[in-house]
Phi, psi and omega in degrees: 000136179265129179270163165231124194240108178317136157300136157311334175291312166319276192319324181290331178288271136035298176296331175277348215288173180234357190216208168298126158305121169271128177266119165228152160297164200294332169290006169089338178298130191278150183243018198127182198232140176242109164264123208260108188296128186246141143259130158313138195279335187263207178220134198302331184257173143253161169328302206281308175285350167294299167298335191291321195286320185311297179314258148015303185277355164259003161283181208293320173136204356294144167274126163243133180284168180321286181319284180316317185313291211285333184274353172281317200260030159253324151315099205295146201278145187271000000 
């Protein structure tokens, strides 16, 4: 496995983060995510949007798979 050992300024942000980490290269491109195990002081949803989302996976559709999705949004727009 290859380590990588943090400059201390990386590690105190990486010890502050509150989510995820974006890890990138000096050119800015990300090369991955560090998730930093978190408990949240809240809860990510509320109660209301938790039913909202439940209500929604249980209407009627339509529904489209990933493959339609992605061939609609290759289809050039007038």
């Amino acid at each position: 496995m290859t380590k990588i050992e943090l400059t201390p300024e990386q590690a105190s942000i990486v010890s502050a983060a509150r989510g995820p980490v974006r890890i990138c290269l000096p050119d800015g491109s990300i090369v991955g995510w560090l998730k930093c195990d978190i408990t949240p002081a809240e809860p990510i949803f509320t109660p209301e949007e938790i039913a909202e989302a439940e209500r929604r996976l249980d209407a009627a559709g339509p529904w489209f798979t990933t493959e339609e999705v992605l061939e609609s949004l290759r289809e050039p727009r007038a």
